[in-house]
KEVO-701030 format. One line per field, with one value per residue (C-alpha): residue number from 1; x, y, z; chain. Coordinates in nm, 3 decimals, m for minus. Layout:
% KEVO-701030
pos	[NUM / ...]
c1	[X / ...]
c2	[Y / ...]
c3	[Z / ...]
unit	[A / ...]
***
This chain:
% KEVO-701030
pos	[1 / 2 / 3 / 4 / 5 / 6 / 7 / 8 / 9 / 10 / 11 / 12 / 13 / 14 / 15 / 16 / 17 / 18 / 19 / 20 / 21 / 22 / 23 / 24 / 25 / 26 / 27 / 28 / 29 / 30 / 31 / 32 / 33 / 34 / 35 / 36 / 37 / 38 / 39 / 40 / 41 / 42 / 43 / 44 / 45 / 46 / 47 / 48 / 49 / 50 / 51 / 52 / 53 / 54 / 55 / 56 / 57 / 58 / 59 / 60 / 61 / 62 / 63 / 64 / 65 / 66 / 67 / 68 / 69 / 70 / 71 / 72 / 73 / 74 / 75 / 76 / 77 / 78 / 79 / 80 / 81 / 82 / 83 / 84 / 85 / 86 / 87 / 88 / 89 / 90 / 91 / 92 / 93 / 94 / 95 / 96 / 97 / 98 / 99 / 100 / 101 / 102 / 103 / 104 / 105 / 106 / 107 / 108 / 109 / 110 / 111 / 112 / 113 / 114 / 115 / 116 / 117 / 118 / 119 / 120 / 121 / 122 / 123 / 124 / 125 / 126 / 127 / 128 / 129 / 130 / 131 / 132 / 133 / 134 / 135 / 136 / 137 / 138 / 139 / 140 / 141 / 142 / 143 / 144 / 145 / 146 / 147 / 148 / 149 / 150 / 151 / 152 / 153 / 154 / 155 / 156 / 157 / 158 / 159 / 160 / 161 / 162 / 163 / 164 / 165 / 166 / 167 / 168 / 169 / 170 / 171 / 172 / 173 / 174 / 175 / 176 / 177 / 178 / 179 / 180 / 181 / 182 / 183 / 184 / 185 / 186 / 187 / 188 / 189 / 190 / 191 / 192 / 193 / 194 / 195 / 196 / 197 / 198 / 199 / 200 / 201 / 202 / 203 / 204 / 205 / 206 / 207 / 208 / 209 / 210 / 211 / 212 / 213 / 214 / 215 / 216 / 217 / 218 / 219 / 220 / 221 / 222 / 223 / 224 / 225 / 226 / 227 / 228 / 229 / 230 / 231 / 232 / 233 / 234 / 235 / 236 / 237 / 238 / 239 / 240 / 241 / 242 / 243 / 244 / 245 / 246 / 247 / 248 / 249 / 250 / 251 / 252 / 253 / 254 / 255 / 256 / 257 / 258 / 259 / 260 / 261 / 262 / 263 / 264 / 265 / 266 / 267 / 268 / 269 / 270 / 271 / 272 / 273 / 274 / 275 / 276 / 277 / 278 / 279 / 280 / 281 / 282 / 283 / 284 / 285 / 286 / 287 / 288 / 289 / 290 / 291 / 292 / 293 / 294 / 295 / 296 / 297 / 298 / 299 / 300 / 301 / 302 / 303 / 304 / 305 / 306 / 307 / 308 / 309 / 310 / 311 / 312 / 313 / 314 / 315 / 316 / 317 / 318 / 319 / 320 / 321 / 322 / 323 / 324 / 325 / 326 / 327 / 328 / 329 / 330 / 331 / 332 / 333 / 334 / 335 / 336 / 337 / 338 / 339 / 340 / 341 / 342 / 343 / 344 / 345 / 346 / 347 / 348 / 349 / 350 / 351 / 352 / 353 / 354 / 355 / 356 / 357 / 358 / 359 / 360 / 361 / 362 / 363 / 364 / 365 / 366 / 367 / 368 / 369 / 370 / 371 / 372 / 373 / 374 / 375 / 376 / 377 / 378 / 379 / 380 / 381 / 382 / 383 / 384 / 385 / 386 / 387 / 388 / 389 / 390 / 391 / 392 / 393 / 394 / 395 / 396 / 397 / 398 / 399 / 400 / 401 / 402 / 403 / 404 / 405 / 406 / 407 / 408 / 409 / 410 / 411 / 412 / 413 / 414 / 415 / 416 / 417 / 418 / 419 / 420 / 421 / 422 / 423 / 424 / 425 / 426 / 427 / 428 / 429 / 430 / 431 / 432 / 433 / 434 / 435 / 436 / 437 / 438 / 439 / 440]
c1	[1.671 / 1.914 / 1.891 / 1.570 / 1.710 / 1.661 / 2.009 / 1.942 / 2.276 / 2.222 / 2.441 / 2.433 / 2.557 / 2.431 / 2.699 / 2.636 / 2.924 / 2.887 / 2.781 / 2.543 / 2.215 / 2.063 / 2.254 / 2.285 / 2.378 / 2.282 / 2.325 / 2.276 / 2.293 / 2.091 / 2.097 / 1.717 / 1.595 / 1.292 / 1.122 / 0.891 / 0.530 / 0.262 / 0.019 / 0.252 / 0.231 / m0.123 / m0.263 / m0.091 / m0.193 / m0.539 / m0.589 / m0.422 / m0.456 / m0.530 / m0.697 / m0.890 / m1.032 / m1.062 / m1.402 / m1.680 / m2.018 / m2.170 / m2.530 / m2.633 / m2.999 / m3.221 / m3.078 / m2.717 / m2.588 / m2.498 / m2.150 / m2.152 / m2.239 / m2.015 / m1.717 / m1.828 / m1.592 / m1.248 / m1.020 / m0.815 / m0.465 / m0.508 / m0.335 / m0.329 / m0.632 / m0.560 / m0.419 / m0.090 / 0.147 / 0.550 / 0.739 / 1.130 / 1.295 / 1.526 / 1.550 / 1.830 / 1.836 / 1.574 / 1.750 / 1.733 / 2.039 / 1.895 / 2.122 / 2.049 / 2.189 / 2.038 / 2.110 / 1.875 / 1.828 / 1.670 / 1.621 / 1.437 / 1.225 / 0.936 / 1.093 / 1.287 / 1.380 / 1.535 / 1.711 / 1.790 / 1.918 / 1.756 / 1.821 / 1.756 / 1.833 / 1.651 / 1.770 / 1.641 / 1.321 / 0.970 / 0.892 / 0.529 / 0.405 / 0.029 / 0.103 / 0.459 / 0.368 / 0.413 / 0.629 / 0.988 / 1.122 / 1.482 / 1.722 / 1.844 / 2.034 / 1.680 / 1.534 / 1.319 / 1.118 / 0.873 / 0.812 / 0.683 / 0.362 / 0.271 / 0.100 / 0.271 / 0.545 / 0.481 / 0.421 / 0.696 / 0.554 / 0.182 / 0.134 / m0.048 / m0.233 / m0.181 / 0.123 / 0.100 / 0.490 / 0.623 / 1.058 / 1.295 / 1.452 / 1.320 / 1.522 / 1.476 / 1.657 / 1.529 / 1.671 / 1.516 / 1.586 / 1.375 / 1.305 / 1.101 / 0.996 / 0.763 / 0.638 / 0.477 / 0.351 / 0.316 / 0.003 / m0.164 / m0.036 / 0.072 / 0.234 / 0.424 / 0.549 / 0.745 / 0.861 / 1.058 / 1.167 / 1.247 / 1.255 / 1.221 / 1.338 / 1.283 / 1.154 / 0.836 / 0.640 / 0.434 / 0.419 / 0.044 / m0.034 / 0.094 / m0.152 / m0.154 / m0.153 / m0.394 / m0.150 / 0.098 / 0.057 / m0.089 / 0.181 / 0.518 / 0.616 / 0.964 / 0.961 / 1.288 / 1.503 / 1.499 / 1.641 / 1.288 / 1.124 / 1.356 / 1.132 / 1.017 / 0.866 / 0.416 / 0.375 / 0.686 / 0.611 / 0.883 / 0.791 / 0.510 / 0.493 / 0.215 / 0.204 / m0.084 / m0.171 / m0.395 / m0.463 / m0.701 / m0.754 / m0.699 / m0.966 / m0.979 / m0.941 / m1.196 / m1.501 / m1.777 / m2.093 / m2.255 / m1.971 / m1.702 / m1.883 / m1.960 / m1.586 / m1.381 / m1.261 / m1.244 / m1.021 / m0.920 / m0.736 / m0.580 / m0.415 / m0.263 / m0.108 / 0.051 / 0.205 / 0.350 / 0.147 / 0.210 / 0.379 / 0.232 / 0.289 / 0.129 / 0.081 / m0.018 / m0.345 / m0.437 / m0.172 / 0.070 / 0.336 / 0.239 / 0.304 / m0.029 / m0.094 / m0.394 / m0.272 / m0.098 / 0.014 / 0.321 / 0.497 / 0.464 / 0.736 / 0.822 / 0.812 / 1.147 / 0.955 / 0.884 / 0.708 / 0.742 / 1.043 / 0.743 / 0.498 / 0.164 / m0.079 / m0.099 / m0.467 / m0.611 / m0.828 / m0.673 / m0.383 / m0.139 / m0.037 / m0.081 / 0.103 / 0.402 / 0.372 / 0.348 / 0.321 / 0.714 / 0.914 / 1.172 / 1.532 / 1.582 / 1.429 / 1.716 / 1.595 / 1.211 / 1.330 / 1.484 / 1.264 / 0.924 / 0.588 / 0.479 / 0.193 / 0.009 / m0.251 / 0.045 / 0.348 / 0.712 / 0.867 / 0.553 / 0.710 / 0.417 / 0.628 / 0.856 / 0.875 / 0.833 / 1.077 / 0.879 / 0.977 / 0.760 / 0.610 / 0.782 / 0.497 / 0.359 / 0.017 / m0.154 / m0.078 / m0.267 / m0.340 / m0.595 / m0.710 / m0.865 / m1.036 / m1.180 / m1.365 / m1.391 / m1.584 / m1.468 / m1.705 / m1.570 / m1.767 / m1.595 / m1.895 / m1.842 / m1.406 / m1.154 / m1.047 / m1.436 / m1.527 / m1.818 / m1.632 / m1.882 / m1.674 / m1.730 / m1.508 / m1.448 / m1.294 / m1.143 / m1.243 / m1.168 / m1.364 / m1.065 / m1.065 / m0.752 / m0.773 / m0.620 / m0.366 / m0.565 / m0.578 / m0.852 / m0.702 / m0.369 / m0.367 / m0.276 / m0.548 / m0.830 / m1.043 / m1.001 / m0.616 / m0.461 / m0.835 / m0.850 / m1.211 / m1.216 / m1.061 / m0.840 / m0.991 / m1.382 / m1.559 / m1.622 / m1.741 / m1.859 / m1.952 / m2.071 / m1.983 / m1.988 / m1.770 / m1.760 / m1.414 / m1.356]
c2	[m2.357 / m2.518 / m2.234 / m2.419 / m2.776 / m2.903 / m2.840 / m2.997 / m3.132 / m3.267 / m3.387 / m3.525 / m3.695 / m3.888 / m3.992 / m4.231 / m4.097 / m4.339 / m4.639 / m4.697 / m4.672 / m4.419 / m4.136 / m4.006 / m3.640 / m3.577 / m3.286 / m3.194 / m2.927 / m2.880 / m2.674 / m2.648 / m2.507 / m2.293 / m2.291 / m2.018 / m2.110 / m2.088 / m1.923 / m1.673 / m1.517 / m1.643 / m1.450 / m1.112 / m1.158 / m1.284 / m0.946 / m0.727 / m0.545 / m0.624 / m0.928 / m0.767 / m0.341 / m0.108 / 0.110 / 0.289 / 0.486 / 0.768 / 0.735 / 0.398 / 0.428 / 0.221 / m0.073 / m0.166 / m0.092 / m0.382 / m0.514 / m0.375 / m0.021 / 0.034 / m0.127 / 0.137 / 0.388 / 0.128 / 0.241 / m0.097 / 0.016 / 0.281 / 0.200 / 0.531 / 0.391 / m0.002 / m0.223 / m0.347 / m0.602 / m0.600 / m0.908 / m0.900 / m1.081 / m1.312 / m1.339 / m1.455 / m1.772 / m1.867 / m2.100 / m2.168 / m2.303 / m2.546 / m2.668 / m2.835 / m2.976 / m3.215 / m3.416 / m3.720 / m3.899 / m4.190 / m4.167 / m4.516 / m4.699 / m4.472 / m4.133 / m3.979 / m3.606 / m3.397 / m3.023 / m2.890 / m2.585 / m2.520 / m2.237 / m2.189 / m1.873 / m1.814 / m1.592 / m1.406 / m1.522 / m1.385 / m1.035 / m0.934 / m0.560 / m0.434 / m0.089 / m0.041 / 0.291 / 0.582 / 0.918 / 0.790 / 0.987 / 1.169 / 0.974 / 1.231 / 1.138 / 1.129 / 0.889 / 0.918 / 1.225 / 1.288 / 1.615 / 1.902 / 2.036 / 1.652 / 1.514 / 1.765 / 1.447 / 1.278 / 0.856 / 0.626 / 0.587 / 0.789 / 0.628 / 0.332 / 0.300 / 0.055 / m0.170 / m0.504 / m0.633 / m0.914 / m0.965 / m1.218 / m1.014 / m1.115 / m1.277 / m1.430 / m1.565 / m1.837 / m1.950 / m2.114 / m2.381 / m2.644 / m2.913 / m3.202 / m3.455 / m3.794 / m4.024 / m4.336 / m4.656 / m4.570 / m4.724 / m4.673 / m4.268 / m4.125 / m3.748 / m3.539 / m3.183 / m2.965 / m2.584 / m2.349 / m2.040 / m1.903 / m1.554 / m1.505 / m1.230 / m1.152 / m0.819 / m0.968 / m1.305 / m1.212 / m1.416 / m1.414 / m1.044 / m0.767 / m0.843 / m1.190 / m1.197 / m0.971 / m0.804 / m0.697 / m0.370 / m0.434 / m0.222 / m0.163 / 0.224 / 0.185 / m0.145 / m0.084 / m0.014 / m0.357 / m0.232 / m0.047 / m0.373 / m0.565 / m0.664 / m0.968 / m1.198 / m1.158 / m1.485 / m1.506 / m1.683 / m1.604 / m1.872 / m2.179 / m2.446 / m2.720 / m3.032 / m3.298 / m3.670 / m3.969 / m4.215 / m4.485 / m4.558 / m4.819 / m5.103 / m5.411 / m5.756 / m5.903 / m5.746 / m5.937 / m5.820 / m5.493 / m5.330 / m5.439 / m5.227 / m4.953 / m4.936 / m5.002 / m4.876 / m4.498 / m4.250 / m3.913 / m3.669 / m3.317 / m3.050 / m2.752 / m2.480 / m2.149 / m1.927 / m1.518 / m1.319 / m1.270 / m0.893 / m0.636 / m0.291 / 0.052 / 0.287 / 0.650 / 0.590 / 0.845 / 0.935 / 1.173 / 1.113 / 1.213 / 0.858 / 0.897 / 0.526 / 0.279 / 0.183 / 0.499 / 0.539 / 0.603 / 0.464 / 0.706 / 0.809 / 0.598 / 0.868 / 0.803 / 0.875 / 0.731 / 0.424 / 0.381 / 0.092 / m0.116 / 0.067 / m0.185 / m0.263 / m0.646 / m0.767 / m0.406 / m0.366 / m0.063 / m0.227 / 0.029 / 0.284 / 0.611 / 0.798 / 0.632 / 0.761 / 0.988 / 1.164 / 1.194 / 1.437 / 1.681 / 1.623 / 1.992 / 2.331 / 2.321 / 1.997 / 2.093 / 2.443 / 2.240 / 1.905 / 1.960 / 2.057 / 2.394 / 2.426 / 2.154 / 2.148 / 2.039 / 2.284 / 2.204 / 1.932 / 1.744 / 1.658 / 1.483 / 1.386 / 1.194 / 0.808 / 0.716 / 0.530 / 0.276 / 0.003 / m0.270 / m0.527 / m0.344 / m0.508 / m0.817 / m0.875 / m1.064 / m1.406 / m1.735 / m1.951 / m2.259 / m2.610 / m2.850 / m3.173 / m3.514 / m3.788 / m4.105 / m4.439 / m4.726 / m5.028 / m5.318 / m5.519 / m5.860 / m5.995 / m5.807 / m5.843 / m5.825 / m5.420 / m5.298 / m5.032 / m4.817 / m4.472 / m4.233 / m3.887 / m3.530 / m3.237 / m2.947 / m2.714 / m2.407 / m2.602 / m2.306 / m2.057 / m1.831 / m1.485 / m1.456 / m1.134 / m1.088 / m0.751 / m0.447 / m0.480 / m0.259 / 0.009 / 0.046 / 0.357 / 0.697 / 0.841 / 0.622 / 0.743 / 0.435 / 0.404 / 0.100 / m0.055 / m0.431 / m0.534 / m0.917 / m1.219 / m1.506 / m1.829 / m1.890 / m1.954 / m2.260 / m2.523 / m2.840 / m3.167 / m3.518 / m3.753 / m4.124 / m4.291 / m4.654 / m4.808 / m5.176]
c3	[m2.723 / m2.500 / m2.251 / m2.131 / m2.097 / m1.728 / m1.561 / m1.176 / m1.012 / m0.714 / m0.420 / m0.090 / 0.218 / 0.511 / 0.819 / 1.067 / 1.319 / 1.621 / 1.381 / 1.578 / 1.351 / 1.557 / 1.515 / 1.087 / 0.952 / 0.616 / 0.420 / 0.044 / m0.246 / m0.553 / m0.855 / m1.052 / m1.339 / m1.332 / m1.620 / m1.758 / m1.774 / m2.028 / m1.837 / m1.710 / m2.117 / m2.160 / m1.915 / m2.010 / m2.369 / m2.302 / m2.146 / m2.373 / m2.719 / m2.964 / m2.770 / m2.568 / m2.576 / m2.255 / m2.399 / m2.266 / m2.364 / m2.158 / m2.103 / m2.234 / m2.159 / m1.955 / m2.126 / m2.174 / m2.505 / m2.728 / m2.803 / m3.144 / m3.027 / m2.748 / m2.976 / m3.262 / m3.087 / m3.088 / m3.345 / m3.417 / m3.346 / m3.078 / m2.783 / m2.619 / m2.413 / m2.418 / m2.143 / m2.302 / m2.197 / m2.159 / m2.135 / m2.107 / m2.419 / m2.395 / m2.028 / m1.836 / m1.697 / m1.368 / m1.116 / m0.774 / m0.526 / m0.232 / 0.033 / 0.414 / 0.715 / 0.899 / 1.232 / 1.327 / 1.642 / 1.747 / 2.093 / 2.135 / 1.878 / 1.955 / 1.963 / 1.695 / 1.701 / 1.437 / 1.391 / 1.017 / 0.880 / 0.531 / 0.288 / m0.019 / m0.294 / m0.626 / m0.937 / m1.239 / m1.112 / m1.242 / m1.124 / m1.236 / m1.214 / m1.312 / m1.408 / m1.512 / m1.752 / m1.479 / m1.486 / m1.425 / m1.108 / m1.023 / m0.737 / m0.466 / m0.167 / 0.039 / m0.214 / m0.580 / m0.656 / m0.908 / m1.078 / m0.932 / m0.963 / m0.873 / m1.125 / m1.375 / m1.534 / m1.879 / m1.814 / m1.928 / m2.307 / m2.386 / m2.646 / m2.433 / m2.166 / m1.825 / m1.931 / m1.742 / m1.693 / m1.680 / m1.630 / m1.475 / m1.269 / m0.932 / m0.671 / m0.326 / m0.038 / 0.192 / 0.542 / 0.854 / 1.130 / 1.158 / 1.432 / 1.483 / 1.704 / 1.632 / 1.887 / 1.740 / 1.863 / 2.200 / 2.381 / 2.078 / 2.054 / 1.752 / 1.788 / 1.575 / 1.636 / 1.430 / 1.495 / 1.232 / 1.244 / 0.941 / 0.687 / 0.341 / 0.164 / m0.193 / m0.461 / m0.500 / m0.459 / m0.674 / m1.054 / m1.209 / m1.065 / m0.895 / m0.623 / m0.601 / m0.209 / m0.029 / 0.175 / m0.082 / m0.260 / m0.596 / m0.788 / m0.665 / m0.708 / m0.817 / m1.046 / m1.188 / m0.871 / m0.653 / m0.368 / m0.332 / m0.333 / m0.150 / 0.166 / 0.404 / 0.168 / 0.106 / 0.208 / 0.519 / 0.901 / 1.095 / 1.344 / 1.302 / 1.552 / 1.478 / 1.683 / 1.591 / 1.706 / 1.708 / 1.966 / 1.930 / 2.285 / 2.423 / 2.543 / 2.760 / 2.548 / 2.778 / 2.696 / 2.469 / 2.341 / 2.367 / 2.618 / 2.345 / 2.089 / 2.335 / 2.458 / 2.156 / 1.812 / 1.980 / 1.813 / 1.880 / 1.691 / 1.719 / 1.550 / 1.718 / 1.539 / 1.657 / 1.429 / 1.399 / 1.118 / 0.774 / 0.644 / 0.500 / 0.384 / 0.495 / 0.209 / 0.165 / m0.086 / m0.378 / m0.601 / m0.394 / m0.599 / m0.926 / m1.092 / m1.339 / m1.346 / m1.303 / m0.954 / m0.765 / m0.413 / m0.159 / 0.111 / 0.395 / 0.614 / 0.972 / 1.286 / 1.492 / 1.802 / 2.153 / 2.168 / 1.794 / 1.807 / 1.719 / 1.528 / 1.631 / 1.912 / 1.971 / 2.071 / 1.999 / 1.726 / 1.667 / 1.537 / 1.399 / 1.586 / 1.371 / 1.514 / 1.386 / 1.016 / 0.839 / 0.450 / 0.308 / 0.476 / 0.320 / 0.507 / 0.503 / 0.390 / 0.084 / m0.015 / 0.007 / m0.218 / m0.488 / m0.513 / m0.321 / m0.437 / m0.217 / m0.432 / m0.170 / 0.125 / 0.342 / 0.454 / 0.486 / 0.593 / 0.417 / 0.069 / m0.123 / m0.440 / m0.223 / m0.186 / 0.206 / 0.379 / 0.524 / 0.206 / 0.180 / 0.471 / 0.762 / 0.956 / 1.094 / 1.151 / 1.436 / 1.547 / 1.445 / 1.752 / 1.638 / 1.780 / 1.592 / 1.736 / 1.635 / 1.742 / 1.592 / 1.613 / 1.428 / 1.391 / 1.233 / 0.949 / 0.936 / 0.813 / 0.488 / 0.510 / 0.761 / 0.662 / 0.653 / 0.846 / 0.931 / 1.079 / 1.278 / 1.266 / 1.491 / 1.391 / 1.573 / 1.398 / 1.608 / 1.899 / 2.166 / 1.942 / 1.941 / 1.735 / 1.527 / 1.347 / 1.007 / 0.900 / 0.875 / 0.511 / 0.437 / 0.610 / 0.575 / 0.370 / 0.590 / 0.419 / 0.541 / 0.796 / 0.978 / 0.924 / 1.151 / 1.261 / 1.204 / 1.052 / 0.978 / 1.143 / 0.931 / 1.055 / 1.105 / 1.410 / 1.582 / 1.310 / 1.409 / 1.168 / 1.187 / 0.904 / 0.859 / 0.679 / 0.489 / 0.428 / 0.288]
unit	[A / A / A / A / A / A / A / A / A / A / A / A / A / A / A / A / A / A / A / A / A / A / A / A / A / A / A / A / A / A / A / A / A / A / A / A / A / A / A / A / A / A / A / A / A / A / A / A / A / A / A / A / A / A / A / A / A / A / A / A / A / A / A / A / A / A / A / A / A / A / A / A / A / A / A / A / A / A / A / A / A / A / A / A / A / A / A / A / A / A / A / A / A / A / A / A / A / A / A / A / A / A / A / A / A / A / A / A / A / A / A / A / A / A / A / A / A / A / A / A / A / A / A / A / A / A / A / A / A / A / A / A / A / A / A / A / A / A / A / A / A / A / A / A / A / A / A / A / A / A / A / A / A / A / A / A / A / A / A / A / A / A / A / A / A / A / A / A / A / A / A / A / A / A / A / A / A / A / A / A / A / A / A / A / A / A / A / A / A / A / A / A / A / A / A / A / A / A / A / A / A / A / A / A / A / A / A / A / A / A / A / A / A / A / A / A / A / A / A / A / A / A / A / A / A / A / A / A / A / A / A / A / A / A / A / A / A / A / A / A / A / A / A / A / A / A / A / A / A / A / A / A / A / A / A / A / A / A / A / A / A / A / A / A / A / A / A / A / A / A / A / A / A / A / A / A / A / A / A / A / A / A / A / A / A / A / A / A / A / A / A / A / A / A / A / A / A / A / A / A / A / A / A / A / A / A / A / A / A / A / A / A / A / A / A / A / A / A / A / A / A / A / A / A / A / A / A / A / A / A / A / A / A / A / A / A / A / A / A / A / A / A / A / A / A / A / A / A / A / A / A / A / A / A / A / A / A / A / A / A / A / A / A / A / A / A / A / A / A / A / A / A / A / A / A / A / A / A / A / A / A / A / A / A / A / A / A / A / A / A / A / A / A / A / A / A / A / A / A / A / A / A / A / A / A / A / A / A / A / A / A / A / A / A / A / A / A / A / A / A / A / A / A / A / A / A / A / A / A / A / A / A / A / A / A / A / A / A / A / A]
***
């Protein structure tokens, strides 16, 4: 098929505009290919009829019922139960466009800095969806509605069950400016910093699963509208700065005996990272829209209110604020009389078979801030050969024992009791380990 020959053109240029060695500007463009992979189909299949039956048996007994009985009940070619898989024919083309800017400086022959833009913009990429079978909804100028009673609309195609989906029609859009800065050689100090701020935008990062990141929603309500998807990238830091060295300290040449041992071959080491938090999206919970699928829920709607510019609490547990969502609203009492469910425990402007505004990741969680710290001992072996080395090694991981909590991912449906609380943390406590180390 010579739609899936590598196509990559690449070019570049580098300028030294002072001719002076220490001063170079390169910049360059490429063109890739992005070819489908097997286990992108393999795993669909693999969990699909006829490959694999959805079936169950009310009261089994004390013991679990054998293969053969439980599979007594499949009838081979029923799919009105079975998990079945879509996958777009002939797809277009994948391909992503690369392109940076980049100006070097050599400020002496220890320090070298750097500043790049970098962007980057992928097409007809792989969009994947866990339950694409649900009751197709109506556009209005407020946004899709399903059918009223909710829960009342026919799925996409009955005749199956939970349809897995799998298309290339995912796209994404990458740009950030990076800098850098490397100190080396310097009394025996090597440091390296880097900072980028950056944002990705795309209709979904995710390729083996709907869910394949832990704060994305597992199924995206409106698959086949992308401007419903379009969001701040699953897996998007707006800002990371990390700087890390290593010095091996430095010792007098004089010493002989025990006091050389004692006060040479010491290393340290450090990493130091801080970073913004990753997105993630807020989501009604239960099936308020009437979508009759395997994996239902809603955005809610965003409360244009005071003190709701930015809708979270940084450093509380209580991370989201609440009070800054709510279910869908009608626009207007018309609207609610022509597309709303009345029939509900909530009265107008609540319009439960309405898709929120909120869209998906309109938040960031918390913050990473982390330090990590090492010690090291090098003892030289001559006796064995000139490189061997005997390396005692102490790690401290998270040196400063600092509490980084993660998103409020298992609450961030409305409906939860505990809507908005943060209940974990995304880095460990302090660690600490001892190694040794043989190298020759």
């Amino acid at each position: 098929n010579p739609t899936l020959k590598n196509f990559e053109p690449r070019v570049g240029l580098a300028w030294d505009p002072f001719h002076n060695g220490k001063t170079a500007v390169r910049s360059g463009f490429g063109f890739y290919d992005v070819l489908p992979l097997p286990y992108e189909f393999v795993i669909l299949s693999s969990a699909s009829a006829p490959f694999a039956a959805n079936v169950g048996q009310g009261n089994p007994g004390p013991m679990p019922a054998s293969a053969a009985t439980v599979l007594a009940g499949y009838v081979p070619g029923s799919l009105a139960t079975q998990r079945v898989s879509y996958i777009q024919p002939n797809p277009s083309r994948s391909y992503v466009m690369q392109w940076n800017l980049n100006l070097e400086q050599e400020f002496t022959r220890s320090v070298i800095g750097t500043v790049a833009f970098v962007g980057s913009r992928g097409v007809h990429l792989p969009f994947r969806e866990d339950d694409s079978n649900i009751v197709i909804p109506t556009p209005t100028s407020a946004g899709y509605v399903w059918p009223r009673p909710v829960g009342s609309g026919a799925v996409m195609n009955p005749n199956v069950g939970e349809e897995d989906r799998l298309v290339f029609q995912g796209d994404s859009h990458y740009s950030a400016l990076q800098t850098g800065l490397k100190i080396k050689g310097y009394h025996g100090l090597l440091l390296q910093s880097s900072f980028t701020w950056g944002k990705t935008i795309d209709t979904g990062s995710s390729t083996i699963a709907g869910d394949q990141f832990s704060n994305s929603p597992s199924s995206l309500p409106v698959w086949f509208d992308p401007r419903t998807r379009r969001g701040v990238a699953d897996f998007n830091l707006g800002k990371d700065f990390v700087i890390s060295g290593d010095w091996q300290v430095p010792h007098p040449s004089s010493l002989q005996g025990p006091a050389a041992w004692a006060f040479t071959g010491w290393e340290l080491g450090a990493i130091f990272e801080a970073s913004t938090g990753a997105p993630f999206t807020v989501v009604t919970g239960g099936d308020t829209l009437g979508m009759n699928s395997t994996d239902p829920w809603d955005y809610p709607d965003r409360v244009n209110a005071p003190g709701c510019g930015k809708a979270v609490n940084p450093g509380s547990p209580n991370y989201i604020k609440t009070q800054c969502f709510t279910l869908a609203t009608a626009p207007s009492q018309a609207f609610y009389n022509q597309y709303c469910d009345p029939n509900t425990p909530y009265p107008y402007p609540t319009c439960l078979n309405l898709l929120g505004n909120t869209g998906r990741n309109p938040l960031t969680g918390p913050g990473l801030v982390n330090t990590d710290f090492s010690i090291f001992k090098n003892n030289s072996l001559k006796w064995i050969s000139e490189s061997a080395n005997i390396q005692f090694r102490a790690e401290f991981f998270n040196i400063f024992n600092r509490v980084n909590f993660a998103p409020p991912l298992d609450h961030y449906a409305i409906s939860d009791p505990a809507f908005g609380q943060i209940d974990r943390t995304q880095t460990f406590s302090r660690q600490i380990q001892f190694g040794l180390k043989i190298l020759f």
